[in-house]
N, C-alpha and C positions, 0 to 999 in steps of 0.2 A: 504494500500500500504506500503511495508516496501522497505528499501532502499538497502536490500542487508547487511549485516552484516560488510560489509567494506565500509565506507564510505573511499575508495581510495584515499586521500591527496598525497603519499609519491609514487615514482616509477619511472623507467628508460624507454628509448625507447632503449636501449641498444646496443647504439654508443657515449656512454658517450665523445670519444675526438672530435666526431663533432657536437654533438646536447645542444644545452641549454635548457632546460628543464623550465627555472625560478621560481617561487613563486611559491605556492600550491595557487587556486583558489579558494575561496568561490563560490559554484553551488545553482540553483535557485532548487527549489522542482519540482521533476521530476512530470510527466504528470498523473493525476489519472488515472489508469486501471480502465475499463468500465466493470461492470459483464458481464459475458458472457452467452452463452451454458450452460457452463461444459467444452468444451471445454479448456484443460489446455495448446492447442498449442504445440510446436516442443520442448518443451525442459523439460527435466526429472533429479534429480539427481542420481544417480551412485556411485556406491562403486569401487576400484582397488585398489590391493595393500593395502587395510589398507586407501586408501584416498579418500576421497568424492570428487566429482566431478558434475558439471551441464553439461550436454550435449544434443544438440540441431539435431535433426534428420531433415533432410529435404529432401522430396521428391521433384524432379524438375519435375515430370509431373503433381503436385498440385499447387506446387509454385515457385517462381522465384524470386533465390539467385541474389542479384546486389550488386554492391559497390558503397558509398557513401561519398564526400569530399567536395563540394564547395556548398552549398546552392543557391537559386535564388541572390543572393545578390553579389555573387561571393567571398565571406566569405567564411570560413573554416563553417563547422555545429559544430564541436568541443567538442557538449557531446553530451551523447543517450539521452539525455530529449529535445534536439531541435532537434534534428532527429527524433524522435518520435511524437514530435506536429507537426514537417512539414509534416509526411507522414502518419499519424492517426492512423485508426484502423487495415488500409491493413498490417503494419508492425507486424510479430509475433512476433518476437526478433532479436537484431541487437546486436553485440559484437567490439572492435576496429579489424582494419584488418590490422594491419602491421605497420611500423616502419616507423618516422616521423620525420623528422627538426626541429628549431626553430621555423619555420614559419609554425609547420602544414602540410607542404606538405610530400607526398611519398619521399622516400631514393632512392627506386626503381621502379622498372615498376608499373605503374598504369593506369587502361584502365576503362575507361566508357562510357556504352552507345557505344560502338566498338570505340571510338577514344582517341589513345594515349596520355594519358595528362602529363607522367612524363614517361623518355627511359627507359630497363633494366638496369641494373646498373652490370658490371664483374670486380669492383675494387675489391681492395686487401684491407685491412685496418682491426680494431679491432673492436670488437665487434662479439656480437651472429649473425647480419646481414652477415657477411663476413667471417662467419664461414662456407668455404666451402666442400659439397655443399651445397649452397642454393637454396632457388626455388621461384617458383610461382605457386597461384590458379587464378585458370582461371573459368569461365563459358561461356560457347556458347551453344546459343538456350537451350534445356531443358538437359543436360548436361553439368559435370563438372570434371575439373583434378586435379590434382597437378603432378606437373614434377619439377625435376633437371632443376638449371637457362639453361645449360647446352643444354638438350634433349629439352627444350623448345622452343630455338632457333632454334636447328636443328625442330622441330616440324613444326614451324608456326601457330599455330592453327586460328589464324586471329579470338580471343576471342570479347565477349559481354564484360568480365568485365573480370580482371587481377588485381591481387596485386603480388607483392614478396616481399617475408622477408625470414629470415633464423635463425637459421640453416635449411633444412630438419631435421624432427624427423625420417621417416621412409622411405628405398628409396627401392622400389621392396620387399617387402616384408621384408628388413634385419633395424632394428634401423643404422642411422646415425653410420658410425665407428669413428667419433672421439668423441661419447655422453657415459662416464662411465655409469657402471650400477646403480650408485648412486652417483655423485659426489654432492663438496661441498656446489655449488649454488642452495639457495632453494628461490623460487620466486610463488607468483599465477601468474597461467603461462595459454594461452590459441593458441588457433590451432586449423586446422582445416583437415581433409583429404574426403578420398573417397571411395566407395566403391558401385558392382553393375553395373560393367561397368560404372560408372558415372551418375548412374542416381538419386546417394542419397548423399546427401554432411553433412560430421558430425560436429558439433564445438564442443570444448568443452573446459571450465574455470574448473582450479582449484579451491577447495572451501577454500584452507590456501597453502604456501609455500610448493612447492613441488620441486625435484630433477630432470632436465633436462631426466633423464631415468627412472623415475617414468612416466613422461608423455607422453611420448616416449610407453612403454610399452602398454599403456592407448589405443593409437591407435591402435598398431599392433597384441596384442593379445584382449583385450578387445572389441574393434571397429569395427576387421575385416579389418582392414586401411591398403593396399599395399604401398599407398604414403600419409605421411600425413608431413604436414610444418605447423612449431613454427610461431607463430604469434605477440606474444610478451610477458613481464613478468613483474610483479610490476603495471602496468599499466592497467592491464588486467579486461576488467568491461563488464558487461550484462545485456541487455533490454529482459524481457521475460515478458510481462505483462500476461501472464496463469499462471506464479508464484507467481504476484504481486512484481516481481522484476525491479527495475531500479538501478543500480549502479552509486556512484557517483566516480568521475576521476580527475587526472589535466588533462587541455585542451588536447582533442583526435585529433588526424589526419583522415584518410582512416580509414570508417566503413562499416562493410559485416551484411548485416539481409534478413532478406528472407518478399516477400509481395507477396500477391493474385494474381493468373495468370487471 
């Protein structure tokens, strides 16, 4: 089992004037991967642009993508190695899903299991979250989106499971208009979009510091991705045990992995 080549100490949720972040945490040793099949599960790495990349395929009429934040305990789950011994072997890989508080909880909309646990959020304020537009992913029944916070309200879709974060990376087919084609901020940065009519949900981590339109790129021409949303950067860690991966983080908020239907 190896840890992933970043053992993640250092990173933002990237609303630095309202989240405290505090101390880097010492993490327990993630959960040994169990040989398998052969089987190497939903997640592959990838070249773009000159950059390596992990990206995790998920078909939703095999499996079913949910979001995860409060354990039995009513605790935050907080890394992917106790989200992973909570949920065993069903889990193929699980990545963080969105932007988080002091306390762990969602910034913005967050829905599990169909009920509302944290509202949409249409403030105004700094950060990559309130870089608008922003949006949300969504899954209902074996199907999944991402939309503008925007069309999503006009939508309704009355989801299984929601997260929002921001910016959008990609909105109808076009990159976000205010993401350079290479600006100055380079971060491991991960996301997620869609494609398929919604019936295949993509993630995908950076494997070193990349350019908000490096990644951006990543979905819309590499992915196929009409609408894909930033998830977050620095912070950005992945459970793929087919890779023999577990990333270590400081304490995580709202996590997206996909388990056995």
């Amino acid at each position: 089992m190896r840890f992933g080549k970043r053992s993640r100490l250092t990173g933002c949720v990237a609303l630095a004037a309202s989240v405290a972040m505090g101390p880097a945490v010492a993490r327990e040793p993630e959960p040994a991967v169990q040989a398998g099949s052969g089987n190497k599960g939903p997640c592959r790495a990838t070249l773009s642009g000159g950059e390596s990349y992990t990206v995790c395929v998920v078909d939703l009429k095999r499996e079913r993508v949910r979001l995860f934040w409060l354990g039995r305990d009513g605790a935050p789950y907080a890394s992917l190695s106790s989200l992973a011994r909570a949920q065993g072997a069903a889990l193929s890989f699980a990545m963080n899903a969105g932007m988080y508080d002091a306390e762990q909880a969602p910034v913005g909309l967050y829905v599990e299991d169909g009920r509302e646990m944290k509202r949409v959020s249409t403030a105004n304020g700094p950060g990559n979250f309130h870089l608008k537009p922003n949006g949300v992913f969504y899954v209902k029944g074996d199907k999944a989106g991402v939309l503008d916070t925007a069309r999503y309200l006009k939508t309704k879709p009355k989801p299984d499971f929601a997260t929002q974060s921001g910016p959008m990376l990609v909105i109808d087919g076009k990159i976000h208009p205010k993401i350079s084609e290479d600006g100055p901020s380079q971060k491991i940065r991960n996301g997620v979009g869609v494609r398929d009519d919604g019936r295949t949900a993509i993630f995908a981590i950076s494997e070193r510091p990349v350019s908000f339109g490096a990644f951006a790129r990543l979905f819309k021409d590499d992915l196929g991705c009409r609408n894909a949303l930033f998830l977050d950067g620095s912070v950005s860690s992945l459970y793929a045990p087919g890779l023999g991966r577990s990333d270590l983080s400081r304490p995580l908020g709202p996590m997206v992995g996909a388990v056995a239907r």
